[in-house]
C-alpha positions in Angstrom: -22.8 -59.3 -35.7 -21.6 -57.2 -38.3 -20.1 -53.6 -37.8 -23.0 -52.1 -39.1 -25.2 -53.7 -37.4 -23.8 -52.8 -34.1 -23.8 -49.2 -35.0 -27.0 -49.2 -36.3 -28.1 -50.9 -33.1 -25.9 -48.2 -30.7 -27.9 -45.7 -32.5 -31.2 -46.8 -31.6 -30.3 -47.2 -27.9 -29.3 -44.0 -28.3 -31.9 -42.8 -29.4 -34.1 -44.3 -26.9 -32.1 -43.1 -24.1 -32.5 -39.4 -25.4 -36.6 -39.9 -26.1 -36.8 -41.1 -22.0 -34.6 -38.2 -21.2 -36.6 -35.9 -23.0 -39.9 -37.4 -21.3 -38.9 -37.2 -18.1 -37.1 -33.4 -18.5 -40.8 -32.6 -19.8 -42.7 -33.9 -16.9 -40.1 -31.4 -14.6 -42.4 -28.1 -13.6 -39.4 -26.1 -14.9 -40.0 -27.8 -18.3 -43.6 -27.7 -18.7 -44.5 -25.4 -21.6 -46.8 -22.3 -20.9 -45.7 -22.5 -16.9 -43.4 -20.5 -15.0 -40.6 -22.2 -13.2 -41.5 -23.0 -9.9 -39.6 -20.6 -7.4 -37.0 -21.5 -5.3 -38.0 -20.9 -1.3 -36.2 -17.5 -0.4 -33.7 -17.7 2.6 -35.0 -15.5 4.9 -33.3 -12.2 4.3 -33.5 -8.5 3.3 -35.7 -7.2 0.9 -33.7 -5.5 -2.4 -34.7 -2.1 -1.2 -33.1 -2.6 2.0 -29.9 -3.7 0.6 -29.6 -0.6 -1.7 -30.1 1.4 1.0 -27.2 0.6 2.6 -24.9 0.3 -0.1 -26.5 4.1 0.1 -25.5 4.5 3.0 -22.2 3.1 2.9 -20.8 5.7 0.5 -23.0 8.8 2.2 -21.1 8.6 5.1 -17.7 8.1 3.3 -18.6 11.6 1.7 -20.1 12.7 5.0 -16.4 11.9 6.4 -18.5 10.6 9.3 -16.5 7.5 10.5 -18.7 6.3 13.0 -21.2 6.4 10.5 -19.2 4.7 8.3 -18.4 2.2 11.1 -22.1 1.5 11.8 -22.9 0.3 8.5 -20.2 -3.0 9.3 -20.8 -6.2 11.9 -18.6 -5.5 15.0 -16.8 -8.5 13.6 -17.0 -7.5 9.9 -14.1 -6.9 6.9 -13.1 -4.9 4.2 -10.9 -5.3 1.6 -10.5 -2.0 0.1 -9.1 -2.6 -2.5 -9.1 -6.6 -3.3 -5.2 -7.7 -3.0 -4.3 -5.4 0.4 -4.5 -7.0 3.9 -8.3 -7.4 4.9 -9.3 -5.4 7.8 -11.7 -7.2 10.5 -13.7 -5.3 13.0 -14.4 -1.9 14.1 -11.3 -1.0 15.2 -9.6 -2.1 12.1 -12.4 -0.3 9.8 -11.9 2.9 11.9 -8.3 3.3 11.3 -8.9 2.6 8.1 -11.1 5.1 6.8 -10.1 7.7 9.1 -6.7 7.4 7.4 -8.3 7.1 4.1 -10.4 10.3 4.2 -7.8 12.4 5.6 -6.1 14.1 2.6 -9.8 14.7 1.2 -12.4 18.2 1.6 -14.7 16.6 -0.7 -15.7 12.8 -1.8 -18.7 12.5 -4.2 -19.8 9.0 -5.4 -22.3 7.7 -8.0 -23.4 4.5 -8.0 -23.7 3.7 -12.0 -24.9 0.0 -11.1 -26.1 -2.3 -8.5 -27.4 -5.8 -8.5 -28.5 -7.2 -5.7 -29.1 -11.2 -5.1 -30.2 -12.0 -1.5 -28.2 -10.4 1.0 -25.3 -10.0 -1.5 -24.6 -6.3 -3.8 -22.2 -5.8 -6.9 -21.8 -2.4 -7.3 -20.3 -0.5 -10.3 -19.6 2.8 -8.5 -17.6 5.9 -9.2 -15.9 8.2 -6.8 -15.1 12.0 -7.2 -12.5 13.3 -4.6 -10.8 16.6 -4.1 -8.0 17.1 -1.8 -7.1 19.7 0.8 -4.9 21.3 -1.9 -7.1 21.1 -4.8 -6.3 18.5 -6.5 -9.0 16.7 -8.5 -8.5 12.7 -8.5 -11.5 10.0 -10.0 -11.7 6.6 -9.1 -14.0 4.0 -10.9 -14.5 0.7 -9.2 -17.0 -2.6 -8.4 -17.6 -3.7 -5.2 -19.3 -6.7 -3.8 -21.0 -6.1 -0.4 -22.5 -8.9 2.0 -25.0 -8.3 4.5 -26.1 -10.7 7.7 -29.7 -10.8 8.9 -29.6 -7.3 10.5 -28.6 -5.5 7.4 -24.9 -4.9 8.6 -22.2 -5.4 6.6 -20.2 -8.7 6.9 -18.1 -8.3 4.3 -17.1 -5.7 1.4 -14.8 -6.0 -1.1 -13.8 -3.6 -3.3 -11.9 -3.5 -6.8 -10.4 -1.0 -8.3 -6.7 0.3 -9.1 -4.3 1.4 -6.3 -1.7 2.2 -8.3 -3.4 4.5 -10.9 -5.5 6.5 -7.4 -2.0 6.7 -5.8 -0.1 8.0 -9.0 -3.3 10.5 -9.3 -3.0 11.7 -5.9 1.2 12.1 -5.7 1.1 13.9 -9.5 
C-alpha cells in the first residue's frame, strides 16, 4: 500500500473515531442542546448564607477584641495559619494565645470584606483590615483567606495570606 493511501486511510479512521465521539458526547445530558446540565447531588452541608455569616463573624469579633468569641467561631480541634508560611496553630488553646497576642497593641481593628465566594462548606475571602494602635498609629492590611467549615458551621481550618513583613515594617515605623 502506498503512502498515500495509508494516510488517506488514517484519516478516515480518524475521522470516524471523532463522528462516534461526537455522538456519544451528544447523547451525555450535559451535552444535550437546549438542556441544563444535570446537577451534581450536594454533600450535605451549609447553605451560602450561613457560611458568610461566619466569615462575618469571624472578623466581628476580631474587631470586637472578644477572644472567646473569636475562639468560638473554630472546632476545638481546629487551625489557623495566619498568615500562610508561619507555624499552624491547632486547637483552642493554640488559637487563644494567638489572637490574644495579636490584638494586643491594637484600640481599634475595622475590616471590610471586598469579596467572598463561597463553594460548599469552603470561603475565599478578599478582605481588608484597618487597625490603629494604642499609640496612634494607623497600619492597613489587605489579604485573601480561605476558610473551611465542618457540618456544625465551625471552623476547621483558615488560612490566611497576606504580607508579614510589609504589616510588621508598618507597625515598627
Amino acid at each position: 500500500m502506498s503512502n498515500l493511501k495509508r494516510i488517506s486511510a488514517a484519516r478516515g479512521l480518524a475521522s470516524l473515531i471523532l463522528v462516534a465521539a461526537l455522538t456519544v458526547t451528544a447523547s451525555l445530558p450535559f451535552a444535550t442542546p437546549g438542556k441544563a446540565a444535570p446537577r451534581p447531588t450536594p454533600v450535605a452541608g451549609l447553605a451560602p448564607e450561613q457560611v458568610e455569616a461566619a466569615v462575618e463573624e469571624y472578623f466581628n469579633a476580631v474587631g470586637a477584641f472578644d477572644v472567646q468569641r473569636y475562639v468560638s467561631t473554630f472546632a476545638a480541634d481546629g487551625v489557623l495559619e495566619d498568615p500562610v508560611g508561619t507555624p499552624p496553630l491547632q486547637g483552642t488553646a493554640a488559637i487563644t494565645a494567638f489572637i490574644t497576642n495579636i490584638i494586643a497593641p491594637f484600640s481599634q481593628i475595622k475590616h471590610k470584606i471586598q469579596d467572598i465566594n463561597v463553594c460548599g462548606n469552603e470561603a475565599a475571602v478578599n478582605w481588608k483590615l484597618d487597625l490603629m494602635t494604642k499609640t496612634n498609629k494607623h497600619i492597613t492590611i489587605d489579604g485573601m483567606g480561605v476558610f473551611s467549615f465542618n457540618q456544625d458551621g465551625k471552623l476547621q481550618s483558615v488560612r490566611e495570606f497576606w504580607d508579614l513583613a510589609a504589616f510588621l515594617e508598618q507597625l515598627q515605623n
